[in-house]
N, C-alpha and C positions, 0 to 999 in steps of 0.2 A: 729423303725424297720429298716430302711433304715441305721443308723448308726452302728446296732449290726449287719448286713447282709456285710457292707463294712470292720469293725474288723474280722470278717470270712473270709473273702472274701484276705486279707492282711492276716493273719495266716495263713492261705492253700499256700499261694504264698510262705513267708518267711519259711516254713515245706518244701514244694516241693528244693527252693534251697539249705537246709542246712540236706537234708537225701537222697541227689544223691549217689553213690557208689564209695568207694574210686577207685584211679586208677587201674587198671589192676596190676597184677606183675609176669610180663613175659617180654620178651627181649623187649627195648623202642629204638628207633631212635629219636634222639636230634639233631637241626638245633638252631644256635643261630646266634646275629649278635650284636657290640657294640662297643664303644669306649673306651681310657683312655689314660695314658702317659708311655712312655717308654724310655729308658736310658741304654746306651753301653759307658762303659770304652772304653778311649782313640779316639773318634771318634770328627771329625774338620770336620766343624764347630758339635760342641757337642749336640750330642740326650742327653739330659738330661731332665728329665719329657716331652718332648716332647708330643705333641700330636697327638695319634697313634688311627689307624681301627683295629678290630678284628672280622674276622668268624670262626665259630667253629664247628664241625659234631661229633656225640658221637654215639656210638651202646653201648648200657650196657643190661646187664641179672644178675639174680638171681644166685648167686654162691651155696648158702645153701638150699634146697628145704624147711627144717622148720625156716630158717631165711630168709624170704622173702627181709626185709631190706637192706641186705649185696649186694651191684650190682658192678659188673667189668665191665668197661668200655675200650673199644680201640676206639681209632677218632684222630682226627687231628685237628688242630686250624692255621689260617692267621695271624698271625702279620704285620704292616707296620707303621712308622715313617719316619719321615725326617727332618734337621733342614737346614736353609740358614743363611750367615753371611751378614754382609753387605756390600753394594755397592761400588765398588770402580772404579776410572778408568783406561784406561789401552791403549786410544790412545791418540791422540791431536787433533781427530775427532767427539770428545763429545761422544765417546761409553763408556761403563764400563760393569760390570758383576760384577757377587754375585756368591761365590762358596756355596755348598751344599752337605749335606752328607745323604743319604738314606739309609735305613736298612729294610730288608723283611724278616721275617721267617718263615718257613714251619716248624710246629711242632708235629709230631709223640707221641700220648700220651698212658699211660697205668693207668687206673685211677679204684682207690677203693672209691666206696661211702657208704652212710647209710641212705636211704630214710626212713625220720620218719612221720608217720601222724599226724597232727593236727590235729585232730576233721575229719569231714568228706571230706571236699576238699580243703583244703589248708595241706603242706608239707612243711619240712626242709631237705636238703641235703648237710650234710657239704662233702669235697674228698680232696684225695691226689691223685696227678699225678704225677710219672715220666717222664720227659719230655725230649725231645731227638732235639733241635732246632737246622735245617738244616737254615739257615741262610746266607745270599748274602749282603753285604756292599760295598757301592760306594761308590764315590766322584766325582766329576766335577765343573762344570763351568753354570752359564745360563747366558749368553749373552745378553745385550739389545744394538741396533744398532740404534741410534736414527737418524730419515732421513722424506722429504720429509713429509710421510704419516704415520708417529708415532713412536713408541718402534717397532721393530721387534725383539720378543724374541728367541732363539734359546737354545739348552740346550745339554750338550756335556759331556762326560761321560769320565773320565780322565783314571779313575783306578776302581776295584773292585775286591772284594774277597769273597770265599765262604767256607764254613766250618759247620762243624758239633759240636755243646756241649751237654753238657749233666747240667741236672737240675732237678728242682721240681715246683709242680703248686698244691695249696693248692687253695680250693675255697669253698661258700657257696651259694648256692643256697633256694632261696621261690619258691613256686610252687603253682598253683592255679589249680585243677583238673577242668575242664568244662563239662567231663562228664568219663567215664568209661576207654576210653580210648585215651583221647586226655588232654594236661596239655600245663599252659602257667607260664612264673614265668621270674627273674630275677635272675645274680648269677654274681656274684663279686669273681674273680678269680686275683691269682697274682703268676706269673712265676718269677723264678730268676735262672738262670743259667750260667754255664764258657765258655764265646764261647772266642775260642782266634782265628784270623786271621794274617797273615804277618805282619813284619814292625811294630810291637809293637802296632798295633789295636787291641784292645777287650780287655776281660777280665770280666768283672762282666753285664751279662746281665739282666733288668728289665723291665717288662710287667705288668702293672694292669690294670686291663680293668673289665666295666661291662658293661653285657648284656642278650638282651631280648633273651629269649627261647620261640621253640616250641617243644613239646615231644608228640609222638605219639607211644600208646604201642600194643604188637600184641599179 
């Protein structure tokens, strides 16, 4: 008795989480945050696969009222990497310094997706974005002044440049519905765009990055 009451008991549980209600499908607000590597033509010391942070904020809705599926997206994404060279010195006071090259973009997106269900609460969304990356590239110097009472680091910023390309950001996201109108998932996105800056910097820019989301729909 006690065994056929705890099988009951485990099928009402596993019924209750797999016949929740898919998610809403009306306009959603997306917050995500994650890693991966990034890589800019012509940059000393060279972002190449480097590893880079990503945030990202999405507003998307329903474009087709009988193709719920079909959602437009506007938002914006953080980019940031950085790479250092190595050590070198540069008085005959035992200092030296590492030069460094830093790269941030602020990315303006216009993004088509197709949110498909899986069964009751799990999701696929592949997208295409065009991507519009406003983009700030440095160089300098960081300094270590060795004395006394240790490294005293300092960090000094020689040159930089800012400019605007243009690109594409194809990506896939899983999604995990938790209840009607709140969703959680992972989604592996990857930017490549033309950003050119001065002095023969830039050229072929690359962002892959994956990360966590939260979606909350209204």
């Amino acid at each position: 008795m006690q065994l056929r009451l705890a099988a009951i008991t485990t099928f009402v549980g596993i019924s209750a989480l797999t016949t929740l209600p898919t998610l809403a499908a009306g306009p959603a607000l997306e917050v995500g945050i994650g890693a991966g590597v990034s890589s800019l033509e012509g940059s000393l010391p060279e972002i190449d696969d480097s590893p880079s942070g990503q945030f990202h904020l999405n507003f998307s809705f329903p474009i087709i009222p009988k193709v719920e599926q079909l959602r437009l997206g506007l938002g914006f994404s953080v980019d940031g990497a950085s790479e250092t060279g190595p050590r070198r010195d540069v008085d005959f006071d035992g200092n030296d310094d590492r030069p460094y090259s830093n790269l941030v973009a602020f990315t303006p997106e216009l993004k088509l997706a197709w949110s498909q269900p899986l069964g009751e609460r799990w999701f696929i969304e592949p997208s295409i974005a065009i991507a519009a990356p406003i983009a700030r590239y440095s160089i300098g110097d960081i300094e270590f002044d060795d004395d006394y009472y240790g490294d005293d680091v300092d960090v000094y910023e020689d040159e930089g440049w800012t400019t605007i390309g243009i690109g594409l950001r194809p990506a896939l996201a899983v999604g995990f519905n938790l209840n009607e109108h709140h969703a959680i998932g992972l989604v592996g996105s990857y930017l490549i765009a033309d950003i050119d800056f001065d002095d023969d910097i830039g050229g072929q820019y690359e962002a892959l990055s994956l990360s966590f989301f939260y979606r909350v729909t209204f």
